[in-house]
N, C-alpha and C positions, 0 to 999 in steps of 0.2 A: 555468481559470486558467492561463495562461500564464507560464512562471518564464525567466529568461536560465540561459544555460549556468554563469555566475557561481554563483547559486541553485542551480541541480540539487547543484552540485558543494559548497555549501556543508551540503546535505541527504545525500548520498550521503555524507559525512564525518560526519553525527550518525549517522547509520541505521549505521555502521557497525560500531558496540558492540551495537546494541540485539540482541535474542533475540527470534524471529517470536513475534507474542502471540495469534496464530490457527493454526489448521491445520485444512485442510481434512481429513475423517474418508473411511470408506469409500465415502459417500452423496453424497460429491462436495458440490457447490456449494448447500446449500440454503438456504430462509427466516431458519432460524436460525443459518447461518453467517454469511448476509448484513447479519444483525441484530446478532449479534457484533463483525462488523467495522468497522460503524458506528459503534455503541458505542466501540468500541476507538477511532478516528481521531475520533470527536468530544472524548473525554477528551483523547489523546495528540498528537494532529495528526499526529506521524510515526510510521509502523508497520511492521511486516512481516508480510506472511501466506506460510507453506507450504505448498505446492502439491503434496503428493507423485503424481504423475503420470509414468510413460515417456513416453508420447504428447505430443509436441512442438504438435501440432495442437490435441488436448484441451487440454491446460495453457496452450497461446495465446489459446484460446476463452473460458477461465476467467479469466484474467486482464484481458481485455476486457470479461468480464461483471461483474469486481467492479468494476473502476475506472468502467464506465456506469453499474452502481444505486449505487452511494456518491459517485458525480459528483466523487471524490478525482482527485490528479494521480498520473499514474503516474512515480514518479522512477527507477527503475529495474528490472530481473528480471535477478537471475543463478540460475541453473542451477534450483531447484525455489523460489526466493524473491523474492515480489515488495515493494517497497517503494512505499509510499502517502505521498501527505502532502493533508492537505484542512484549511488553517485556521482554529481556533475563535473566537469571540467574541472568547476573553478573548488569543486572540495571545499563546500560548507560546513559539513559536518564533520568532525575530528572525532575518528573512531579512535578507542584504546589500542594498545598493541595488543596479540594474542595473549 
């Protein structure tokens, strides 16, 4: 899905209150974090997941791996937080026009 800069920035203003409703564990990235997150973005559409990672490299690579199996958009990462948005059926969230 492809969003205008419009959208990003109308998403990076919701996501901005919210509280990550995932966090990745010591185990790193697995089946059932990936199952969680899903979960997660299919209820809420917009989310955040914690990354806790030093490695700029790892944490890059993890973040490319959630947003490929969740097929979500990535709207943003600052510092250990990534934010997701992947639209449900029921269209909770009311993006602006382009």
């Amino acid at each position: 899905m492809t969003l205008s800069n419009k959208q990003k920035q109308h998403l990076k203003g919701l996501a901005h209150s919210l509280k990550p409703v995932v966090q990745l564990g010591g185990n790193g990235l697995t089946e059932g974090v990936l199952a969680e997150i899903e979960s997660a973005i299919n209820f809420h559409e917009l989310i955040k997941v914690k990354i806790p990672t030093d490695d700029k490299e790892e944490k890059s690579l993890i973040m490319d791996a959630i947003v490929r199996e969740t097929q979500a958009t990535k709207i943003q990462s600052i510092g250990h937080t990534l934010i997701l948005f992947k639209p449900s059926d029921e269209k909770k969230i009311e993006l602006p026009r382009r």
